[in-house]
C-alpha positions as CSV (number, residue, x, y, z in Angstrom):
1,X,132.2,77.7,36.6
2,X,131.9,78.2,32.9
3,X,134.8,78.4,30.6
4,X,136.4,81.9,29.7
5,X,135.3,81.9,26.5
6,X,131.7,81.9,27.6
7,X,132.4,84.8,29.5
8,X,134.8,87.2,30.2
9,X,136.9,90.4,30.1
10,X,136.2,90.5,26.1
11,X,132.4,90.3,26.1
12,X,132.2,92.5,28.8
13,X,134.5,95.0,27.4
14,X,132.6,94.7,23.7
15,X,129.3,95.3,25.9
16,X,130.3,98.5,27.3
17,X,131.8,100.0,24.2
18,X,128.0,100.9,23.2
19,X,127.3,102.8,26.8
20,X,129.6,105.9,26.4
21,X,131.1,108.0,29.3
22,X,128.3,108.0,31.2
23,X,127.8,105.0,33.9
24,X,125.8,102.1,32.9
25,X,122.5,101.3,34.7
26,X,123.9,98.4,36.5
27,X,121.4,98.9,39.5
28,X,118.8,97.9,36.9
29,X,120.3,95.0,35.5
30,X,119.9,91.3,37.0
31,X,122.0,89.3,34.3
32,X,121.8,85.5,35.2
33,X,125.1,84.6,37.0
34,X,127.6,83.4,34.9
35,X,130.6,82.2,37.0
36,X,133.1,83.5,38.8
37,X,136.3,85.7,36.9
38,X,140.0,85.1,38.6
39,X,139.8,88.9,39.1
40,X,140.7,90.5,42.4
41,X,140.7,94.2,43.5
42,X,144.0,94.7,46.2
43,X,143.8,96.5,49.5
44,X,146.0,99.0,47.6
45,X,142.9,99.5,44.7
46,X,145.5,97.6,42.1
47,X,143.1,95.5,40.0
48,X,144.0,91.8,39.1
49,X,143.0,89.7,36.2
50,X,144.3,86.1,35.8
51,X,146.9,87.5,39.2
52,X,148.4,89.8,36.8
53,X,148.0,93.4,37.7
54,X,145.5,95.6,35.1
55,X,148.1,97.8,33.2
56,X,145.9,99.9,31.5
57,X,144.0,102.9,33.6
58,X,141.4,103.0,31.0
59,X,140.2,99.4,31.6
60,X,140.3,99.3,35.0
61,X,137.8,102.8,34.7
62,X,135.6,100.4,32.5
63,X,135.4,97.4,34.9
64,X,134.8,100.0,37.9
65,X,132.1,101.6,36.1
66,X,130.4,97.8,35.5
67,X,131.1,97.1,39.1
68,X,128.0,96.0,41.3
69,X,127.3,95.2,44.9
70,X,125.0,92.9,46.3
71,X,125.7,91.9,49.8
72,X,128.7,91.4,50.6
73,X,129.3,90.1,47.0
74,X,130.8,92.2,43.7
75,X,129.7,91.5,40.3
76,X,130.9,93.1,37.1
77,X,127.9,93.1,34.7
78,X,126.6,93.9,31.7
79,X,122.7,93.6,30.7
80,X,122.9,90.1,30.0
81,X,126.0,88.5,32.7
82,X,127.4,88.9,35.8
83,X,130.4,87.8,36.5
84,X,132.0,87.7,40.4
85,X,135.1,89.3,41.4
86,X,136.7,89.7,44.9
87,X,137.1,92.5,46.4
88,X,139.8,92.1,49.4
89,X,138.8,95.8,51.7
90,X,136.9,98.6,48.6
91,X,136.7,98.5,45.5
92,X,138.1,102.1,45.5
93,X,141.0,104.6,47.5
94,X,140.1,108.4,47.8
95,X,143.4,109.7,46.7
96,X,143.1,113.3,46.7
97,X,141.3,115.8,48.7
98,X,139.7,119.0,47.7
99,X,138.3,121.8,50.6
100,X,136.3,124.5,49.2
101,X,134.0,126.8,51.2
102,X,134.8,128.5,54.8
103,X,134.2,126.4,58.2
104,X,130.4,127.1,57.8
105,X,130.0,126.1,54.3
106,X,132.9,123.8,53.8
107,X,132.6,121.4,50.7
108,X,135.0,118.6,50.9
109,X,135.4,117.0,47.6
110,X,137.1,113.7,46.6
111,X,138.8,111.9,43.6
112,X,139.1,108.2,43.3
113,X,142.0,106.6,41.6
114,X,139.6,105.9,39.3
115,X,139.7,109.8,38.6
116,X,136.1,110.3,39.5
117,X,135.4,113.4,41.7
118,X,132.5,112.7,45.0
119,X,131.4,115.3,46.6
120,X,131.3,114.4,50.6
121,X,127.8,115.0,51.9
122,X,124.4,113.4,52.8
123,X,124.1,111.5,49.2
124,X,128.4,111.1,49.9
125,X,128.7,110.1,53.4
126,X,132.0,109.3,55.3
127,X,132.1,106.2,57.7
128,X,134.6,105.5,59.8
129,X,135.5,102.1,60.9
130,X,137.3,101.2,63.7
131,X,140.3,99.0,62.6
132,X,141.2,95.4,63.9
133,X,144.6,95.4,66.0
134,X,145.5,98.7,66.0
135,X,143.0,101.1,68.0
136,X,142.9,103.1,65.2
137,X,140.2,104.2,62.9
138,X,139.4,103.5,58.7
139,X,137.4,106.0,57.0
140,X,135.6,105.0,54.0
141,X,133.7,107.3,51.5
142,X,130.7,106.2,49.5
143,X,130.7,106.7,45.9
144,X,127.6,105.1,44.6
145,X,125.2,102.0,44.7
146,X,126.4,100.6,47.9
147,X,130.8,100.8,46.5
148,X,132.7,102.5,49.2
149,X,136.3,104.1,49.0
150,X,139.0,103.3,51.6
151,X,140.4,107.0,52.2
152,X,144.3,106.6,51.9
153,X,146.0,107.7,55.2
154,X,147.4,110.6,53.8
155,X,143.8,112.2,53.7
156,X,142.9,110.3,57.2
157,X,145.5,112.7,58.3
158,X,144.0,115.8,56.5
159,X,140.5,115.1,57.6
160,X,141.8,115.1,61.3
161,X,143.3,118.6,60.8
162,X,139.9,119.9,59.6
163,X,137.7,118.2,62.3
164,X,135.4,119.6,64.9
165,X,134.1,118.7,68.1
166,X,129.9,118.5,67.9
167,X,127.3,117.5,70.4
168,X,125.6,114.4,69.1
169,X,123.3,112.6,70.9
170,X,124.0,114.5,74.3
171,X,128.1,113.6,73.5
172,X,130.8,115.7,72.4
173,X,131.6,113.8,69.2
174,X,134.8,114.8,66.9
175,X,134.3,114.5,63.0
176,X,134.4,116.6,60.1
177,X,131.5,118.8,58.3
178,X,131.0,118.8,54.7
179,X,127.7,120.4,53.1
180,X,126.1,120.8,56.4
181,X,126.4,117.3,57.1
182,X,128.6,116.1,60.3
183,X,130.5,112.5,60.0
184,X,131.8,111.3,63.5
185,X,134.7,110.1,63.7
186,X,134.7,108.9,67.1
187,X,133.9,110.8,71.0
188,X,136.2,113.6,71.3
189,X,138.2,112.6,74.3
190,X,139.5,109.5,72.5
191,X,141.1,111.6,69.5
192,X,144.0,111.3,70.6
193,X,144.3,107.8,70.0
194,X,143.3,107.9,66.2
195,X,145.6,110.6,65.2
């Protein structure tokens, strides 16, 4: 592992100063590896560095817009490093949930607590996961380049009270519909068990 000064929070942040508000290319960039950074994003979303958590909103925004998946490894990188991070479940939470449009044209939109807004459909999808111990299900949004959000419960909850049953694959599946497209949640007579 090189040493921090190398590296780091500091020549990453001076690196994206130049890219604006828009997000950087990162699916075009392949930096050499430069080491590893003692930087953790939580179950809960809550950024680390140095296990201390990220005070400031508008650095973690500039580390998530960095952020880079290859496998089932994350990178923050710049055009010339990459630096690895752990990720313990996402990188990001939905936190909020918009519903726009009637039952035939429902939109469902969704902010990250990153404050950027993802519209759910066939570029968006919605997965749902089925979750270790409990029976119960984890829905996960995508939001770009293969980074997922973990939808908080709250929404799970929401999302349940909007869902419909659909025939899919000859089986009555139960899911929700957002721009035409339908994400299953699970077969509609085992429901009950995830709400």
């Amino acid at each position: 592992m090189a040493k921090e000064g190398q590296f780091g929070l500091e020549s990453i942040t001076g690196a994206l100063a130049e890219a604006g508000p828009r997000l950087p290319p990162v699916e075009l960039w392949d930096p050499p590896f430069c080491g590893n950074l003692d930087m953790r994003i939580a179950a809960d979303g809550t950024w680390y560095y140095l296990k201390t958590p990220i005070g400031r909103p508008a650095l973690v925004k500039l580390f998530a817009s960095v952020l880079k998946r290859e496998g089932d490894d994350y990178f923050l990188v710049t055009p010339v490093e990459k630096c690895g991070i752990a990720v313990e479940d996402a990188p990001f939470l939905a936190v909020e949930l918009k519903v726009e449009g009637d039952a035939v044209g429902q939109v469902l939109s969704f902010r990250t607590n990153v404050d950027e807004w993802i519209v759910c459909g066939p570029q968006h999808q919605l997965r749902f996961v089925p979750e270790t111990g409990t029976g119960g299900l984890k829905p996960y949004l995508h939001v770009r380049r293969g980074l997922w959000a973990k939808v908080t419960r709250a929404l799970f909850f929401d999302l349940v009270e909007l869902g419909v049953e659909r025939q899919v694959a000859g089986r009555a599946m139960f899911g929700v519909v957002s721009m035409g497209a339908f994400f299953a949640m699970a077969p509609a007579d085992q429901v009950k068990d995830f709400a």
